[in-house]
TINU-427416 format. One record per residue: residue number from 1; residue in three letters; x, y, z of N, C-alpha, C in turn. Coordinates in steps of 0.2 Angstrom, whole numbers. Layout:
BEGIN
REC     n   res     nxx     nyy     nzz    caxx    cayy    cazz     cxx     cyy     czz
REC   NUM   ala       X       Y       Z       X       Y       Z       X       Y       Z
...
//
This chain:
BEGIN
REC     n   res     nxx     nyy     nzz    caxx    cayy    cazz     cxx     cyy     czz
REC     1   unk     358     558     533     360     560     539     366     566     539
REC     2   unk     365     571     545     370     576     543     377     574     548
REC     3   unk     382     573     547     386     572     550     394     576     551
REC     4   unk     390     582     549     395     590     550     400     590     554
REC     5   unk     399     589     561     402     589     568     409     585     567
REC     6   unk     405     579     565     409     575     563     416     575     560
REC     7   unk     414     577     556     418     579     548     424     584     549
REC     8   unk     420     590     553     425     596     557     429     592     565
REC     9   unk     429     587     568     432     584     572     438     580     568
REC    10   unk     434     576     563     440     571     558     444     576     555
REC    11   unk     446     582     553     449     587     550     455     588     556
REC    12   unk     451     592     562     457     592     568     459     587     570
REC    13   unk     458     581     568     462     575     572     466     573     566
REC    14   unk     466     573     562     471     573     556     478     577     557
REC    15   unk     476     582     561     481     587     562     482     587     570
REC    16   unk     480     581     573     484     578     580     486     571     579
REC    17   unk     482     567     576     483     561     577     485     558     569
REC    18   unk     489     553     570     491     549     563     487     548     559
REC    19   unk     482     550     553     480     546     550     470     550     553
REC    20   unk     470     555     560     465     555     563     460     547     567
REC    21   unk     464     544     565     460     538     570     468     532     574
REC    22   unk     464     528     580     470     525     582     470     518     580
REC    23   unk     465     516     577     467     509     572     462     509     566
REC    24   unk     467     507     563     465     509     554     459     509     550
REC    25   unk     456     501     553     452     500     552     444     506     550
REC    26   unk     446     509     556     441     515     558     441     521     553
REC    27   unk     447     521     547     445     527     544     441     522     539
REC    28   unk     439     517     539     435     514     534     429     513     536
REC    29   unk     428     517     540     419     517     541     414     518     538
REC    30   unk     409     514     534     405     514     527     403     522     530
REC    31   unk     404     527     530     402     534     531     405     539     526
REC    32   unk     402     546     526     406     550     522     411     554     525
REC    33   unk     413     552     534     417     553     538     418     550     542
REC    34   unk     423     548     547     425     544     552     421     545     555
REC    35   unk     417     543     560     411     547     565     414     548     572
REC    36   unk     411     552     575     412     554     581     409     554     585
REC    37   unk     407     550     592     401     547     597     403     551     602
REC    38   unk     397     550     606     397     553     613     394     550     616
REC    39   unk     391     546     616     387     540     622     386     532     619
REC    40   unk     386     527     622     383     522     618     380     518     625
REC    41   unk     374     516     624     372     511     628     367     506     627
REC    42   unk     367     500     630     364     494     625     368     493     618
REC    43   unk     363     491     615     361     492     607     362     497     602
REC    44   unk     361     502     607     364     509     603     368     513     604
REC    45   unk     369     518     599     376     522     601     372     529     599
REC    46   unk     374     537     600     375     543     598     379     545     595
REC    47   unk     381     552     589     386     553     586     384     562     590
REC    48   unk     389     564     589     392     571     589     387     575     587
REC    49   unk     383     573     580     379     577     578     371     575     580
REC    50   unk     373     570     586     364     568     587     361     563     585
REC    51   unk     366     560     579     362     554     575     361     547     579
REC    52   unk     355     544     581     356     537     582     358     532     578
REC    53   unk     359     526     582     361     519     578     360     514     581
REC    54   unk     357     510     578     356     503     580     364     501     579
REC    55   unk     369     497     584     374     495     583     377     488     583
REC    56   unk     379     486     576     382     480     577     388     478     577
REC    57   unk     392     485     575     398     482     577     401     481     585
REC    58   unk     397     483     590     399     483     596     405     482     598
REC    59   unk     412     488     595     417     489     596     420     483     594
REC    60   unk     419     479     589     421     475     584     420     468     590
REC    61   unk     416     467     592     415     460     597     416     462     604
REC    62   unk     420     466     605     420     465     615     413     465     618
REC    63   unk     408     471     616     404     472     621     398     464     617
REC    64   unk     398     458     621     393     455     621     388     456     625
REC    65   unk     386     460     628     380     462     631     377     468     631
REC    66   unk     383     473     625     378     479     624     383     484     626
REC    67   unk     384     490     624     387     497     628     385     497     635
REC    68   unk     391     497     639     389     499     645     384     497     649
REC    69   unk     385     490     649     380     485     654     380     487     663
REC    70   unk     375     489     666     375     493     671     377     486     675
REC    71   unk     378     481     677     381     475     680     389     477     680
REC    72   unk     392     479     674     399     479     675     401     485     677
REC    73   unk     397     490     676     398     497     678     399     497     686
REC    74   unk     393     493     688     393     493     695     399     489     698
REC    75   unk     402     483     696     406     480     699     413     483     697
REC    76   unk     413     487     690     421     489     692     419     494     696
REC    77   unk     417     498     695     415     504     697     416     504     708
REC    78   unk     416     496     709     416     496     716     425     493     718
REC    79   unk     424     488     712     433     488     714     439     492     712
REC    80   unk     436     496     707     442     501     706     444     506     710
REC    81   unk     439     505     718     440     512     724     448     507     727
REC    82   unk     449     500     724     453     498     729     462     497     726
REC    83   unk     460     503     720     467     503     714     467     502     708
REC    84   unk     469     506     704     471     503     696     474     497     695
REC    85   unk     482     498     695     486     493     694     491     491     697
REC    86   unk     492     486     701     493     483     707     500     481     703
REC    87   unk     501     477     699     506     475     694     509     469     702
REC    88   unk     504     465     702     505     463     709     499     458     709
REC    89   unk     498     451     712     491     447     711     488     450     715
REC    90   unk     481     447     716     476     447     721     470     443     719
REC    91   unk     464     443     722     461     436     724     458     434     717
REC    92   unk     454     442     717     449     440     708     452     439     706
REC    93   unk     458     438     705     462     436     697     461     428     699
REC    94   unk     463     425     701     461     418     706     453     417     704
REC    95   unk     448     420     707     440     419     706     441     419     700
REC    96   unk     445     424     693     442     425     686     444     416     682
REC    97   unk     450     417     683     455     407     683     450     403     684
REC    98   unk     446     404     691     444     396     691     435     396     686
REC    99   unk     435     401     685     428     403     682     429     400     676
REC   100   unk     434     404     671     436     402     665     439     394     664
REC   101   unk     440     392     670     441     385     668     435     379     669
REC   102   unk     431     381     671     424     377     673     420     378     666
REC   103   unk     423     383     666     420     384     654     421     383     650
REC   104   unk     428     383     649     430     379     643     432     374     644
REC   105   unk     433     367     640     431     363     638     439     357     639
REC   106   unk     445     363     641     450     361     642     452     356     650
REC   107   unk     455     352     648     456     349     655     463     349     658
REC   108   unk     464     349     664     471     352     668     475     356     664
REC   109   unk     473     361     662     475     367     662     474     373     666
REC   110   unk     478     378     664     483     385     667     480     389     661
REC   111   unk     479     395     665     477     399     660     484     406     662
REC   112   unk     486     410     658     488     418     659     484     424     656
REC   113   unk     484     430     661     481     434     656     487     439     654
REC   114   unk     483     445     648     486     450     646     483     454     644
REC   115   unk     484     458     640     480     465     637     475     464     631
REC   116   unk     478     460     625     475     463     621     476     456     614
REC   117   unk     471     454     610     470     446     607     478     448     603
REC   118   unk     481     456     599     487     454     595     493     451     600
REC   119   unk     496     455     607     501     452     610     498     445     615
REC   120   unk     491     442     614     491     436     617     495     432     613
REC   121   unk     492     435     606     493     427     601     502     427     600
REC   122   unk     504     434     601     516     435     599     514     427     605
REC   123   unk     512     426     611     514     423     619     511     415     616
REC   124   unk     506     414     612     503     410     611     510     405     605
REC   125   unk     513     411     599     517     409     596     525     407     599
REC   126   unk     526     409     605     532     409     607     531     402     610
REC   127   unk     525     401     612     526     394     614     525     390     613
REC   128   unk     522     390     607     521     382     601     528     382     600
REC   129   unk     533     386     599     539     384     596     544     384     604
REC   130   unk     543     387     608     547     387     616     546     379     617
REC   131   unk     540     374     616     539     367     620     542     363     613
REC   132   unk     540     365     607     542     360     603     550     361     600
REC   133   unk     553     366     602     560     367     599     562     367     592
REC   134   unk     554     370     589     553     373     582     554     379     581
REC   135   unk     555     379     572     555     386     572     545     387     568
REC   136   unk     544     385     564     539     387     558     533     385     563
REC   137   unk     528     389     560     520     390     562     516     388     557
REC   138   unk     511     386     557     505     384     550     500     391     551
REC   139   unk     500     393     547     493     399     548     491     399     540
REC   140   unk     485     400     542     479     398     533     477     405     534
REC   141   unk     479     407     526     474     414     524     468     414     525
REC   142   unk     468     422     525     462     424     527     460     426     534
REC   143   unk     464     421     540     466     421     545     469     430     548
REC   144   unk     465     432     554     471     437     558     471     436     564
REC   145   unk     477     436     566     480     433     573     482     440     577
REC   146   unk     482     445     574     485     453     577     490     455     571
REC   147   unk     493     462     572     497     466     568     504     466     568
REC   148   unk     506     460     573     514     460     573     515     458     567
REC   149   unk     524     459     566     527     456     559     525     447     558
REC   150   unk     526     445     564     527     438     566     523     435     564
REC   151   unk     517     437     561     511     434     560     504     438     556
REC   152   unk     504     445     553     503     449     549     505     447     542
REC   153   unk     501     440     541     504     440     533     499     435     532
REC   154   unk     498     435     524     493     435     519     486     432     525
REC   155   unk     483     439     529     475     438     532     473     440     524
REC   156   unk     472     446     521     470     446     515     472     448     509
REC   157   unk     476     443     504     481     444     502     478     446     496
REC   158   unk     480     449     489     478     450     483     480     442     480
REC   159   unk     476     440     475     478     433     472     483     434     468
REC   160   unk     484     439     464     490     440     460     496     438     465
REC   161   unk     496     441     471     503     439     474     503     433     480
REC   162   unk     496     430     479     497     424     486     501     417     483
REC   163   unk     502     417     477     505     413     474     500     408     471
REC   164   unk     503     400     469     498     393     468     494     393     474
REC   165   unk     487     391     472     484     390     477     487     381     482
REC   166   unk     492     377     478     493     373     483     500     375     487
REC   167   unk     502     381     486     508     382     491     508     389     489
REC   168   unk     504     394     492     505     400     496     510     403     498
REC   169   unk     512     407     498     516     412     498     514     418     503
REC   170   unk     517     419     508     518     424     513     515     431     510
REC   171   unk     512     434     511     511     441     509     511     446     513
REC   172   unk     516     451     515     514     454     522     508     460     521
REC   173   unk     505     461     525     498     466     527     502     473     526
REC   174   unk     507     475     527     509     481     529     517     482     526
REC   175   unk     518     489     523     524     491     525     526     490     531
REC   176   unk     536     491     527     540     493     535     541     485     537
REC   177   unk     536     478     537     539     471     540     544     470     537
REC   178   unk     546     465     546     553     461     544     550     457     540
REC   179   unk     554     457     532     553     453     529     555     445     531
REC   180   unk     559     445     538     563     437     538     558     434     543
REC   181   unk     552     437     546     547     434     550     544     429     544
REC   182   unk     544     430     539     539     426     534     541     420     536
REC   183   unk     551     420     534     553     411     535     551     407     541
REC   184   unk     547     409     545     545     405     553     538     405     551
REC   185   unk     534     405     546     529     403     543     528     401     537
REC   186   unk     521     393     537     519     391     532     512     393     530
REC   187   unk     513     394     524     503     400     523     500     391     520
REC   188   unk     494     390     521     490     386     519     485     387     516
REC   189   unk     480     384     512     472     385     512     468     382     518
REC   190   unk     462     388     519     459     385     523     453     381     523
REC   191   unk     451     376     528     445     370     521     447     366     518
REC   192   unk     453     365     517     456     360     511     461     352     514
REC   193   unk     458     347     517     460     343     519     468     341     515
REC   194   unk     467     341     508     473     337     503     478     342     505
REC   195   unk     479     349     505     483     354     503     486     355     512
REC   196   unk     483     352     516     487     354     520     491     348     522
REC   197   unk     488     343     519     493     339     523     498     336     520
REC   198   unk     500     340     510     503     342     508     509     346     512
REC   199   unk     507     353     514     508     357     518     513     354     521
REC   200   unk     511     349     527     513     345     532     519     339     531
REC   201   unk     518     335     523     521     334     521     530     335     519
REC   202   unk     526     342     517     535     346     516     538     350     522
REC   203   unk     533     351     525     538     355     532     535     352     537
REC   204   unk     533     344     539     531     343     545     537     343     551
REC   205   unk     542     341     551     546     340     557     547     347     557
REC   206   unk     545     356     555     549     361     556     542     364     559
REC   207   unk     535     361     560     531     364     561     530     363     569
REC   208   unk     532     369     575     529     366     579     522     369     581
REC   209   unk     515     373     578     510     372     580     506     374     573
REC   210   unk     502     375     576     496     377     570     491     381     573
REC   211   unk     492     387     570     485     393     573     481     393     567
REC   212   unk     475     395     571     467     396     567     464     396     570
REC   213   unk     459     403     566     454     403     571     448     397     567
REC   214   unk     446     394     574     441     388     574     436     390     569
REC   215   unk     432     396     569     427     398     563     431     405     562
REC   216   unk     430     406     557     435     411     551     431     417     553
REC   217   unk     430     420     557     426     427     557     431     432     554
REC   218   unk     435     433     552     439     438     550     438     436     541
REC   219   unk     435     431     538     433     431     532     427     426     532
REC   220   unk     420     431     532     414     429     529     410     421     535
REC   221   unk     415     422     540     411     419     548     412     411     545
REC   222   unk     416     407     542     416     404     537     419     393     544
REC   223   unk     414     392     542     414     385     548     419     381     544
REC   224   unk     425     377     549     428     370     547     424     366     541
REC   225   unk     425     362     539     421     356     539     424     348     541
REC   226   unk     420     345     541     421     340     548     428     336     543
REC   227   unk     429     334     537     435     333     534     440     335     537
REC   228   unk     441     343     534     447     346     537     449     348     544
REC   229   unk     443     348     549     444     348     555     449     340     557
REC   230   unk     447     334     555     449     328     556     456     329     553
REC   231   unk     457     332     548     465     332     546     471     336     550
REC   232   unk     468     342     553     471     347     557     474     342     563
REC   233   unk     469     339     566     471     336     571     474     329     571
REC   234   unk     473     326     565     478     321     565     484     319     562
REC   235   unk     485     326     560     490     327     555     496     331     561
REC   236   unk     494     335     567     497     339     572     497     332     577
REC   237   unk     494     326     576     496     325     581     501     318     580
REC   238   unk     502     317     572     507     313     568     511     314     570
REC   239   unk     512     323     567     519     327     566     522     330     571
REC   240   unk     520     329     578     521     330     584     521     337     586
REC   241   unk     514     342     583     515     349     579     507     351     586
REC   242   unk     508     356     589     503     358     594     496     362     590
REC   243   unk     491     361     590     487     364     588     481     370     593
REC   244   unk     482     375     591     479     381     593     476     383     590
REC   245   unk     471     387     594     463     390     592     464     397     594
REC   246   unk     463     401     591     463     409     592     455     412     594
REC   247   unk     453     411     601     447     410     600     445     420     602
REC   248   unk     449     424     599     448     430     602     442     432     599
REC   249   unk     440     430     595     431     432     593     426     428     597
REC   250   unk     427     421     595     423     415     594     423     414     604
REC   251   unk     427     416     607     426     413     615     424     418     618
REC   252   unk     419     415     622     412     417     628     409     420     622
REC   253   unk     408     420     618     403     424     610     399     417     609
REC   254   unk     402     412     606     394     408     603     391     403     608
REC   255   unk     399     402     613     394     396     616     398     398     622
REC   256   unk     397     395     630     401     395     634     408     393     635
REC   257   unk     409     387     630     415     385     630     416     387     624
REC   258   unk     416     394     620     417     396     615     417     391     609
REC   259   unk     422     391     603     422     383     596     422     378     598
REC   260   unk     427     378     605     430     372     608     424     367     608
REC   261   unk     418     372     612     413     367     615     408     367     608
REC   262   unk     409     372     603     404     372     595     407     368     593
REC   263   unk     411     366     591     415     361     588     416     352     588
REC   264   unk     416     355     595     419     347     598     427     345     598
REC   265   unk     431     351     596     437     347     597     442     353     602
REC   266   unk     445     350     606     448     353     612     456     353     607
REC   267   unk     459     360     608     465     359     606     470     359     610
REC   268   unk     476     360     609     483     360     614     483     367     619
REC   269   unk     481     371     615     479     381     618     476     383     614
REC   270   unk     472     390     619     469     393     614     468     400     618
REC   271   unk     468     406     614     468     413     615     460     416     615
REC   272   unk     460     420     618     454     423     622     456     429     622
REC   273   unk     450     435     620     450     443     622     444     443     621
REC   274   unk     444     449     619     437     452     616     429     451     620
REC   275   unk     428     446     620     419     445     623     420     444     631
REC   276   unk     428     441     633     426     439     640     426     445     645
REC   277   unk     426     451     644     427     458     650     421     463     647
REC   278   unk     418     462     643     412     464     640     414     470     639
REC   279   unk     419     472     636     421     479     633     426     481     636
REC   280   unk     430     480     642     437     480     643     441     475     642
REC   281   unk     447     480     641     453     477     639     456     471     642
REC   282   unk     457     465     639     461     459     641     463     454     637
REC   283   unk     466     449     640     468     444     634     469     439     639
REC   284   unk     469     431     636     470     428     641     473     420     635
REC   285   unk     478     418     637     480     410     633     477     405     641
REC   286   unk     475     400     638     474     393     639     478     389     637
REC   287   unk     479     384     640     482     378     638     482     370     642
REC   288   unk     487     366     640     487     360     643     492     362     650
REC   289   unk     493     359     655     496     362     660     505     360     659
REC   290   unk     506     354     655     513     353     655     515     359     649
REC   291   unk     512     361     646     513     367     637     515     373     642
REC   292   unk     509     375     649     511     381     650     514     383     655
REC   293   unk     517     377     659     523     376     664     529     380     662
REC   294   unk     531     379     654     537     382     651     534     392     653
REC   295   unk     529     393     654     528     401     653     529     402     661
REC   296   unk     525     397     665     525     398     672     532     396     675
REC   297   unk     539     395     674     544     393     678     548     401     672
REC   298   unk     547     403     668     549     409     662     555     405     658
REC   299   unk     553     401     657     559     399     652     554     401     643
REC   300   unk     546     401     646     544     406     637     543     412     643
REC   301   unk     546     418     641     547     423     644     539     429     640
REC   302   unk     535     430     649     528     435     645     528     442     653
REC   303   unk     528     445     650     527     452     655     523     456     651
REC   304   unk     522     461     658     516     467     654     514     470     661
REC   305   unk     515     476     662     513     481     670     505     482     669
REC   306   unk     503     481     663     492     482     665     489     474     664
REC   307   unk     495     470     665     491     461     663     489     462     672
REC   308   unk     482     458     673     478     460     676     477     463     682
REC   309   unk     475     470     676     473     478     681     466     475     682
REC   310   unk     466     479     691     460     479     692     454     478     687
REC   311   unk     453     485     684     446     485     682     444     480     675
REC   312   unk     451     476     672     448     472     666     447     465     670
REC   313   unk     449     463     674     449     458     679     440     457     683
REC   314   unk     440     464     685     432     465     687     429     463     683
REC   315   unk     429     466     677     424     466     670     424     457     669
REC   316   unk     427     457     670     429     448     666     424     445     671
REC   317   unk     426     447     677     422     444     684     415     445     681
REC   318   unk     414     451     681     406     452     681     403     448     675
REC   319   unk     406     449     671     405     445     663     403     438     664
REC   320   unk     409     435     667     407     427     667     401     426     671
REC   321   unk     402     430     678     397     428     684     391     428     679
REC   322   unk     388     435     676     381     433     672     380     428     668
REC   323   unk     387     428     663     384     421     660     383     415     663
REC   324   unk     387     410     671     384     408     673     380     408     677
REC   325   unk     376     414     679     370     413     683     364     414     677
REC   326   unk     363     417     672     360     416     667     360     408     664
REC   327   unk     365     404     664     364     398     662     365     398     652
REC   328   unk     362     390     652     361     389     646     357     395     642
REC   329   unk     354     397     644     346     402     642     351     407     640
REC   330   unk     358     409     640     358     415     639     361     415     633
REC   331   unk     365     409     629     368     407     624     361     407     618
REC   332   unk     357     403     621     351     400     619     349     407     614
REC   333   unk     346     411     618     343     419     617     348     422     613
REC   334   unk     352     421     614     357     427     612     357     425     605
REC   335   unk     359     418     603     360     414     596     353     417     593
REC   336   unk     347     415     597     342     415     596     341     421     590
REC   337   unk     341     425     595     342     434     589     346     434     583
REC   338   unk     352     430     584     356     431     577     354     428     574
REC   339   unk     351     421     574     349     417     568     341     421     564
REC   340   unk     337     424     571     331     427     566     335     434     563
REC   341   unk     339     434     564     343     441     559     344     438     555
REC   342   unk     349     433     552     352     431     548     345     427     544
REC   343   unk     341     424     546     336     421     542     331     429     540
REC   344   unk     328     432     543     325     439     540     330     443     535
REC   345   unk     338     442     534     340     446     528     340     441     522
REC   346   unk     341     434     523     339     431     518     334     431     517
REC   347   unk     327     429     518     322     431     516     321     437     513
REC   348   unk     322     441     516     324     449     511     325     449     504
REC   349   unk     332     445     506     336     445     499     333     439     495
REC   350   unk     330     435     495     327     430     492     321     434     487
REC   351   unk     315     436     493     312     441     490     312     446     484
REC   352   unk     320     450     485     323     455     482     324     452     477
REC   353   unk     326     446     474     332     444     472     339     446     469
REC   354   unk     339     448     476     346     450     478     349     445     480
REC   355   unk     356     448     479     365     443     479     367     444     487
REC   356   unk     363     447     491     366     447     497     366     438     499
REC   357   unk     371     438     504     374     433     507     376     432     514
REC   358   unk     372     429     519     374     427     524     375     421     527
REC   359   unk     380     421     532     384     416     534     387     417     541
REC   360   unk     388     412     546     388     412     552     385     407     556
REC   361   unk     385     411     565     383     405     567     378     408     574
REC   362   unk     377     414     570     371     417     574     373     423     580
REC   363   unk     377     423     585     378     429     587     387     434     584
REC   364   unk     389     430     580     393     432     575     391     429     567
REC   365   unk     390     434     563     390     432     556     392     436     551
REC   366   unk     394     435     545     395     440     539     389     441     535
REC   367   unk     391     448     532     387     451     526     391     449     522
REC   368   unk     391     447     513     393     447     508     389     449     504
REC   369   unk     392     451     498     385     449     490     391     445     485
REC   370   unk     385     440     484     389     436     479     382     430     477
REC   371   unk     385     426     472     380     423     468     381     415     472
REC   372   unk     386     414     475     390     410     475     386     405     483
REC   373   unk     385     399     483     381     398     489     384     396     495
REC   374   unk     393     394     495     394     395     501     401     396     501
REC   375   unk     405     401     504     411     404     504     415     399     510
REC   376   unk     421     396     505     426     391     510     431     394     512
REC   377   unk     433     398     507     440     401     512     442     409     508
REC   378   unk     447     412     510     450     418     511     449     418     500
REC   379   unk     452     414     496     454     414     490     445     413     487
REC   380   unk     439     410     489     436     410     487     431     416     488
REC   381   unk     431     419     493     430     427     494     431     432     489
REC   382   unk     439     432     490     441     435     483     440     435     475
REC   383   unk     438     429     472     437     430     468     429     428     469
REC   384   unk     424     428     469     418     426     471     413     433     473
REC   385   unk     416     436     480     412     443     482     413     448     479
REC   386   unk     408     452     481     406     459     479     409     464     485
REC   387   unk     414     468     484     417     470     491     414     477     490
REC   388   unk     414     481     486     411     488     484     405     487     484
REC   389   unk     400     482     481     393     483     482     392     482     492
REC   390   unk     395     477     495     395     478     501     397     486     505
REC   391   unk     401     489     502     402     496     505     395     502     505
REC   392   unk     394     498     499     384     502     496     380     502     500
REC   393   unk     380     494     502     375     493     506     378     496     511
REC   394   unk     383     495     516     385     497     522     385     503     523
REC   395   unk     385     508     519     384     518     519     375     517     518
REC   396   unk     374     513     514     364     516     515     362     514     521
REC   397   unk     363     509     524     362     507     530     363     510     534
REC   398   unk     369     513     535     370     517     541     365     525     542
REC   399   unk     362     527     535     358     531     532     352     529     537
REC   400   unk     350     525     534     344     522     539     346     521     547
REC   401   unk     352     521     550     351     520     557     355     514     559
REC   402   unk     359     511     557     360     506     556     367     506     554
REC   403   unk     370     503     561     379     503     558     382     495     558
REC   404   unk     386     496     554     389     488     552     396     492     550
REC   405   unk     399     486     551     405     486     549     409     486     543
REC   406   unk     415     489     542     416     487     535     419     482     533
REC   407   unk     422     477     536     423     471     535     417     466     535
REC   408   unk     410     468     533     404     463     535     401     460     540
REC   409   unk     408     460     546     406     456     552     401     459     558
REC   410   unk     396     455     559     390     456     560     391     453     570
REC   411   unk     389     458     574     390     455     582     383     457     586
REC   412   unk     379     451     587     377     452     591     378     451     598
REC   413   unk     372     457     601     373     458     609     367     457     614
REC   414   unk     366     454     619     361     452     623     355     459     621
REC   415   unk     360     465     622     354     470     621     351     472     616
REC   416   unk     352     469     611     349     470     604     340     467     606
REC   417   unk     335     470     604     330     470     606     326     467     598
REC   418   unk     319     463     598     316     461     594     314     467     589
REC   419   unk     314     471     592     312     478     587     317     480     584
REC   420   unk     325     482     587     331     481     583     330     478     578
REC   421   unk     329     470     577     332     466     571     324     468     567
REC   422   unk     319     469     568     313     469     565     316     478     560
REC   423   unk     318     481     564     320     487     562     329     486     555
REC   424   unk     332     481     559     336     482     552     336     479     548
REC   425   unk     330     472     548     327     470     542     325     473     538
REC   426   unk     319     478     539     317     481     537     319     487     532
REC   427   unk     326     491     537     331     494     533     335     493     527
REC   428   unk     336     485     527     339     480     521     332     480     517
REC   429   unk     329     479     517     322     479     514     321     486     508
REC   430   unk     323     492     512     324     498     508     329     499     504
REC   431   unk     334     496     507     342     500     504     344     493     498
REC   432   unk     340     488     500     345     482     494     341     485     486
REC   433   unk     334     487     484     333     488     477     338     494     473
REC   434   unk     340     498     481     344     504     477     351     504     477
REC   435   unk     354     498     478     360     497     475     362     494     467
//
């Protein structure tokens, strides 16, 4: 594919913008340039120089239904004649509340919004430790929660420096952190019933919550298992330690009540973005009503002048409204598509015998290559997968029409069509003998 345009765009933005992109992940595009689009709708998107693509990263999980679903076009499109941002309530943010509470799985519960899944989860952490008059948090590698100091540590650490595997060691993401954020966290493994309640052991009275996401979509889409889910929970509720779900992938994506309801276990709280405004901006915590009283009288103190602006409040509106008036039927189908995705590359690769690897739960899954038959957590990735054969396949694919992400994670959307997945099958089919 020729993607000249492109290449002379990423040049001038280099010399506007930091780096030529606004979040980083994006100069790691499996391309031989950052690409540059000009339209996307449904399933697919345009670049600059014309090239189609079947799209699955759909702006990394928001758009569950596709670029630019003409249902939310139409409804922001009618509420934004009556202001941007009010910084001030009104009634849909009310209709969006009680919508989302009739979904998930939580009972007498308060929901707040905000912008965006890394400052839900800073509001999420202030208030494990605001109710419990703790200081420490439990987060398992592998895990990302957002880019703050406060919690920007060992998502994917090198093994050389995460320490023993039965007591982990902080490693932060980035230059420039306060190194003193690390002492208000305990790193664990994730999957590991013994190791955590180890864990829990040596720092249980200083732990007041526990964050995780319910399924590990930030490494290889990677499920509990019913062991360690029963430990989390009885271990948080020994230790008088609140447990939270970061559900910013996994809610309104797999199921209506997002893990909560795929899972079966309801937590203390849990965080929301991404899938619920179908491509606009928002963020929203959950919780038990007496946990988010402390937020609602401000003694845990949360502000922000775009927490529900009009038009991401609409989106949210318009978003759930389809889901339920589509009903069960829309989870149903949606899944539907991922799972014959996910079943069509392994057939492939079985065929091929190819090391490709999938994993997931159907409308989010991972690509990996590895020999290995099933990845449990962040340290078994590491040493196990093939991360540069993944980039291989990621750059041919895109060749054939076909965009995937560089982190492997795989999003399906309502508008992804039988021809789509019949077509990227098909393209896996050509590009796995030539790696």
């Amino acid at each position: 594919m020729n993607h000249k345009r492109s290449a002379r765009l990423f040049d001038k933005a280099k010399e506007l913008i930091a780096g030529g992109v606004s979040s980083q992940i994006r100069v790691n595009e499996p391309a031989d340039t950052p690409l540059f689009f000009t339209h996307a709708k449904g399933s697919k998107m345009w670049d600059t120089d014309g090239n189609e693509y079947i799209d699955y990263i759909q702006g990394m999980g928001p758009n569950l239904f596709g670029h630019s679903p003409d249902f939310i076009n139409e409804q922001v499109s009618q509420d934004m004649e009556n202001g941007y941002v009010f910084a001030a309530q009104f009634e849909q943010e009310l209709e969006v509340a009680e919508m989302v509470l009739e979904m998930i799985p939580m009972e007498d519960a308060t929901v707040r919004f905000a912008s965006s899944g890394t400052e839900i989860d800073q509001l999420l952490l202030r208030t494990m430790r605001g109710f419990t008059d703790r200081k420490k948090i439990l987060k398992f590698e592998g895990h990302y929660h957002g880019w703050m100091d406060s919690v920007n540590w060992s998502v994917h650490p090198s093994i050389a420096e995460a320490g023993p595997e039965d007591s982990p060691v902080p490693v932060g993401e980035s230059s420039g952190m306060d190194q003193a954020t690390a002492e208000g966290l305990v790193i664990c493994q994730w999957n590991d019933a013994k190791l955590l309640e180890k864990a829990f052991k040596k720092h249980g009275p200083e732990i007041a919550g526990v964050i995780m996401e319910p399924i590990l979509a930030n490494t290889n889409c990677i499920l509990p298992n019913s062991e360690f889910l029963d430990a989390v929970q009885k271990l948080c509720k020994e230790n008088g330690s609140l447990l939270a779900f970061d559900e910013v992938i996994t809610g309104f994506r797999i199921a209506k009540g997002g893990a909560q309801e795929y899972l079966g276990v309801t937590p203390d709280l849990a965080t929301y973005a991404k899938s619920m405004a179908g491509g606009f901006p928002i963020a929203m915590i959950a919780g038990r009503r007496e946990i988010m009283d402390l937020i609602g009288d401000g003694t845990v103190y949360h502000g922000g002048s775009f927490n529900s602006n009009v038009m991401s409040i609409s989106a949210t509106y318009a978003s759930l409204k389809h889901i339920q008036t589509q009903g069960d039927a829309f989870y149903a189908e949606l899944n539907a598509k991922g799972l014959r995705l996910m079943e069509g590359l392994r057939d492939v690769a079985k065929s091929l015998e190819s090391d490709l690897h999938v994993q997931g739960v159907g409308s989010v899954f991972a690509i990996s290559f590895t020999t290995k038959q099933e990845i449990n957590n962040w340290r078994d990735h590491a040493r196990n997968c093939d991360d540069d054969k993944y980039q291989r396949f990621a750059y041919a694919m895109l060749q054939q029409g076909i965009r995937l992400s560089s982190n492997g994670r795989i999003h399906l959307c309502s508008a992804h069509s039988d021809d789509d997945i019949e077509k990227t099958i098909a393209a896996a089919a050509a590009v796995l003998p030539t790696l």
